[in-house]
PyMOL CGO cylinders between C-alpha atoms (Angstrom):
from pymol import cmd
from pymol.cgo import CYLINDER

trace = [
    CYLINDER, 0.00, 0.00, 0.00, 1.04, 3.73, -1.04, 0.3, 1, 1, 1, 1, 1, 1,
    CYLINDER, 1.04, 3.73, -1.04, 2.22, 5.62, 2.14, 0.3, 1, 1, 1, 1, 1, 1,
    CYLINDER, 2.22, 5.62, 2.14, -0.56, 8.14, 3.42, 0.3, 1, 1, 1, 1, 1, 1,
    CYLINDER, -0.56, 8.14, 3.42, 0.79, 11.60, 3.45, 0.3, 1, 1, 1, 1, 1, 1,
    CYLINDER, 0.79, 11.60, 3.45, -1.01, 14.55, 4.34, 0.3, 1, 1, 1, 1, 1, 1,
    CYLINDER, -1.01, 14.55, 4.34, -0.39, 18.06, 2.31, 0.3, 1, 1, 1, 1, 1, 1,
    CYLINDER, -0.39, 18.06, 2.31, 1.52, 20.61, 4.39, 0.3, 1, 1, 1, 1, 1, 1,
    CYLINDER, 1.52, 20.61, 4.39, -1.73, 22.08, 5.19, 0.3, 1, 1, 1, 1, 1, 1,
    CYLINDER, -1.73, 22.08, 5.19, -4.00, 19.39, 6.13, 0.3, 1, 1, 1, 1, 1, 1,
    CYLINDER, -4.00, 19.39, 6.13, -0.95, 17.86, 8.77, 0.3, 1, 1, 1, 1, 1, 1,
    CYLINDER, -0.95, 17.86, 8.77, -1.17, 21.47, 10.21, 0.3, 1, 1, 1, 1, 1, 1,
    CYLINDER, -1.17, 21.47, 10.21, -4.81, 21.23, 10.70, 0.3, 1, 1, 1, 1, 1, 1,
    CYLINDER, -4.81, 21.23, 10.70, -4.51, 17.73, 11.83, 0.3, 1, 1, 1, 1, 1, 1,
    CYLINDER, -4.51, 17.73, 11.83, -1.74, 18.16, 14.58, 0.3, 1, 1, 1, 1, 1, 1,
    CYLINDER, -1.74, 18.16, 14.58, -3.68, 21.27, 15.87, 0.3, 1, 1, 1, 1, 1, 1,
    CYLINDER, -3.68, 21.27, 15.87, -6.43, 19.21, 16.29, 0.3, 1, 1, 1, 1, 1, 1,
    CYLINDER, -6.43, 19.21, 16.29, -3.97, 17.00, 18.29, 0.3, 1, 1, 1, 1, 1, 1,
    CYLINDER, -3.97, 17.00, 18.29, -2.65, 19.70, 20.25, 0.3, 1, 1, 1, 1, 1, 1,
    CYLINDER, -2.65, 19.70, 20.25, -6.33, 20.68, 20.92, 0.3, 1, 1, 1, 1, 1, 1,
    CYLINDER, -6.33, 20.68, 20.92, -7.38, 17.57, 22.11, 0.3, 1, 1, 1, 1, 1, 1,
    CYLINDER, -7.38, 17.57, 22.11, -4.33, 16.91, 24.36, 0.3, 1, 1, 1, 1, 1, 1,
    CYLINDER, -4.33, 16.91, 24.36, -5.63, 20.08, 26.26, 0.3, 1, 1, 1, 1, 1, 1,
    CYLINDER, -5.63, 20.08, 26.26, -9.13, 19.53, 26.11, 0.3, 1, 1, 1, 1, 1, 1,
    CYLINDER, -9.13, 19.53, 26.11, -9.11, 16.10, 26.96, 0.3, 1, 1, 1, 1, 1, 1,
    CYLINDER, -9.11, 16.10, 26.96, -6.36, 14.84, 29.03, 0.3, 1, 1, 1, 1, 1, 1,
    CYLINDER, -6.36, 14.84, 29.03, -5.18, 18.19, 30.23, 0.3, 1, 1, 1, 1, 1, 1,
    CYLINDER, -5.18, 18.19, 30.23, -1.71, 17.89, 28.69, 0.3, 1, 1, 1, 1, 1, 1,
    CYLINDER, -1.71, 17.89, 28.69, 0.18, 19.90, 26.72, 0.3, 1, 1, 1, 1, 1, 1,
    CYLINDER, 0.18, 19.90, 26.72, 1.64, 18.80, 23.67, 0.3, 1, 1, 1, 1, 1, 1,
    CYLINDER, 1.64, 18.80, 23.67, 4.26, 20.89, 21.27, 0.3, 1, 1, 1, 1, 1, 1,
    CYLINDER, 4.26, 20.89, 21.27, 4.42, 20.61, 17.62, 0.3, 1, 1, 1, 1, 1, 1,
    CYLINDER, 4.42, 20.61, 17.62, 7.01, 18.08, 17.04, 0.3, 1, 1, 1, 1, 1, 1,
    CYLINDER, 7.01, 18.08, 17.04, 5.83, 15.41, 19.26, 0.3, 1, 1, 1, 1, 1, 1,
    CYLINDER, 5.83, 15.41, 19.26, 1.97, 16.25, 17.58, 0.3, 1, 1, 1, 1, 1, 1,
    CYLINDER, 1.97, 16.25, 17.58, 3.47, 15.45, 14.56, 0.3, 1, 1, 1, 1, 1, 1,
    CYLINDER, 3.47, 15.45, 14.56, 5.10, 12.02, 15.57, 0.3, 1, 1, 1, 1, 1, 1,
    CYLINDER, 5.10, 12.02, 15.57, 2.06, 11.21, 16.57, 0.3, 1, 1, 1, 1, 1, 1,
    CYLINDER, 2.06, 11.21, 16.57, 0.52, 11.47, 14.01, 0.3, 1, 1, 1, 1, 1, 1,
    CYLINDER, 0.52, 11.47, 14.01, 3.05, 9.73, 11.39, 0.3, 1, 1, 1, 1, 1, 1,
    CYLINDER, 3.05, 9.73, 11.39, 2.71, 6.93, 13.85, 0.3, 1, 1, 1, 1, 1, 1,
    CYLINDER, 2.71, 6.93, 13.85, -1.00, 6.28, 13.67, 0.3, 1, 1, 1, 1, 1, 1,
    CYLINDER, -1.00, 6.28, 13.67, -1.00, 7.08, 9.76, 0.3, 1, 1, 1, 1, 1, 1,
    CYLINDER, -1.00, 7.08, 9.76, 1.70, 4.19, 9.53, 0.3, 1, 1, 1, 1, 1, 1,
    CYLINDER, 1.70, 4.19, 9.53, 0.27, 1.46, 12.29, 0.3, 1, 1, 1, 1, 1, 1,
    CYLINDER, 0.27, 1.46, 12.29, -3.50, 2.03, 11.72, 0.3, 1, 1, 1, 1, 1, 1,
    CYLINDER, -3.50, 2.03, 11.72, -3.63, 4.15, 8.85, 0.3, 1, 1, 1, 1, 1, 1,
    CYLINDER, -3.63, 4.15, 8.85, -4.56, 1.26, 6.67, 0.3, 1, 1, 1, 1, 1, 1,
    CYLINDER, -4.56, 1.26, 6.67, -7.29, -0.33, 8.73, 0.3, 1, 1, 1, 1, 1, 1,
    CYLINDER, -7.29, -0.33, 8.73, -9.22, 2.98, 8.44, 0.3, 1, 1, 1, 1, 1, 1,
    CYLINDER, -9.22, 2.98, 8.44, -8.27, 2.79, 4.05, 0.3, 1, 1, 1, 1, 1, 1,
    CYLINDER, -8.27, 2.79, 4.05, -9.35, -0.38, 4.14, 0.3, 1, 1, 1, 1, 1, 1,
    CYLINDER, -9.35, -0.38, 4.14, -12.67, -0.03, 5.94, 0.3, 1, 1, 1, 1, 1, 1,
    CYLINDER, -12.67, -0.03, 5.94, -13.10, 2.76, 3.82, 0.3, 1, 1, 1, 1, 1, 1,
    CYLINDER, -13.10, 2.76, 3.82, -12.57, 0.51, 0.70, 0.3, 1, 1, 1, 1, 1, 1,
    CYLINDER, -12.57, 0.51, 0.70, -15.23, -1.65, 2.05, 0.3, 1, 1, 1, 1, 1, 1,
    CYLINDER, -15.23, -1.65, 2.05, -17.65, 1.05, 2.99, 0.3, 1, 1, 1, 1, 1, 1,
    CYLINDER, -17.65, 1.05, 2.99, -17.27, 2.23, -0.91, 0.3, 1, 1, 1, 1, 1, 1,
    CYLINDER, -17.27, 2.23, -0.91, -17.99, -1.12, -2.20, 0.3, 1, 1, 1, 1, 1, 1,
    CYLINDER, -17.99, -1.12, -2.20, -20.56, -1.86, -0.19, 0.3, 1, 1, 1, 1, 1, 1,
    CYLINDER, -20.56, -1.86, -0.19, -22.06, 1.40, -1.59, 0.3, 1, 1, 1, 1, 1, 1,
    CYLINDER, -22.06, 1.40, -1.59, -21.44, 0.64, -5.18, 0.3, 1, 1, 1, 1, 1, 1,
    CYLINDER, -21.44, 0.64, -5.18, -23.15, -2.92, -5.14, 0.3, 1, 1, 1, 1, 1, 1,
    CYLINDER, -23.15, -2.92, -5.14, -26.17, -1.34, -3.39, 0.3, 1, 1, 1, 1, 1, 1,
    CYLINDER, -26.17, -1.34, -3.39, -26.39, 0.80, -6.30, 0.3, 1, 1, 1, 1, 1, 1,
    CYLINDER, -26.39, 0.80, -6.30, -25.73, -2.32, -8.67, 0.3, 1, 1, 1, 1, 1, 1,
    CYLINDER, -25.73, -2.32, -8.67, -28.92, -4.43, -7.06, 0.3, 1, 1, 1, 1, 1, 1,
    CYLINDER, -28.92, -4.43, -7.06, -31.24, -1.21, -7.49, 0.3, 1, 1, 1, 1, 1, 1,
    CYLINDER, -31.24, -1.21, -7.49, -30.01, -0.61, -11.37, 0.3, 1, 1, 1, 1, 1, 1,
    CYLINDER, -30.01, -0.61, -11.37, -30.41, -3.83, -11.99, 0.3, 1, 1, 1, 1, 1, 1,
    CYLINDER, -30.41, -3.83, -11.99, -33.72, -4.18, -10.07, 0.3, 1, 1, 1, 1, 1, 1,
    CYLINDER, -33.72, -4.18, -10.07, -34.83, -1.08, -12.47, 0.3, 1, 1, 1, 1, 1, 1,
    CYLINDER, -34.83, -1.08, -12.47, -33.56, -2.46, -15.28, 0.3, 1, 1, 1, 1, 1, 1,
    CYLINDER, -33.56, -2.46, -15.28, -35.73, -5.95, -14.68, 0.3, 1, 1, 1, 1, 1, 1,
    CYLINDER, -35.73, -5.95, -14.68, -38.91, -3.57, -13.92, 0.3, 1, 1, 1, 1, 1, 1,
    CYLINDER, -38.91, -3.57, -13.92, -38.32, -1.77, -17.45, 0.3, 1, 1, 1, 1, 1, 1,
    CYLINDER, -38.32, -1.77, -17.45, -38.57, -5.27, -19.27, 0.3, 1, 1, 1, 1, 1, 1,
    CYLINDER, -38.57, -5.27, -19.27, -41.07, -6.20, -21.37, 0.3, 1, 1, 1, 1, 1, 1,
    CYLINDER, -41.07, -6.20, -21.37, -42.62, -9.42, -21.38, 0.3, 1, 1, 1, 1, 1, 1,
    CYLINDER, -42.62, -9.42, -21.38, -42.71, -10.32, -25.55, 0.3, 1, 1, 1, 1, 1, 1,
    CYLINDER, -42.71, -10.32, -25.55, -45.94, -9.89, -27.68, 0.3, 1, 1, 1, 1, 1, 1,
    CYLINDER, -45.94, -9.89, -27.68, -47.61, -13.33, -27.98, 0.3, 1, 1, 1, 1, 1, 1,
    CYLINDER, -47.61, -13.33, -27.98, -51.01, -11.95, -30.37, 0.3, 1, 1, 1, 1, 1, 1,
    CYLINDER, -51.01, -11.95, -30.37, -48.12, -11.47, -33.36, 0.3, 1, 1, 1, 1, 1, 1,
]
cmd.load_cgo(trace, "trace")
């Protein structure tokens, strides 16, 4: 699998989101450096559990949409002329 890298904007946002939550929720401060580490370590060890589900979630999507075309396509049949 392709390594998952962030542009230099979206890690910004990302490790001020950690930083935010390290204050909010466990009362901790955390600088910029360690944020980052952070989160190079969960896009490497879990990273691809979250792809993948996402993978699944998608194709679990696109056959629902398969069964309903071809459930519309069945309903648009015509059953042949048998008077001709």
């Amino acid at each position: 699998m392709k390594k998952i890298e962030f542009s230099r904007e979206d890690k910004a946002e990302i490790v001020s989101k950690i930083q935010r939550y390290f204050g909010d929720e466990l009362d901790q401060k955390i600088g910029i450096l360690p944020a980052e580490f952070l989160l190079d370590f969960f896009a490497t060890t879990i990273g691809a559990h979250y792809y993948n589900q996402g993978l699944r979630d998608a194709q679990a999507a696109f056959l629902k949409k398969m069964e309903d075309a071809s459930e519309a396509i069945y309903l648009l049949e015509r059953l042949p002329d048998d008077k001709g």
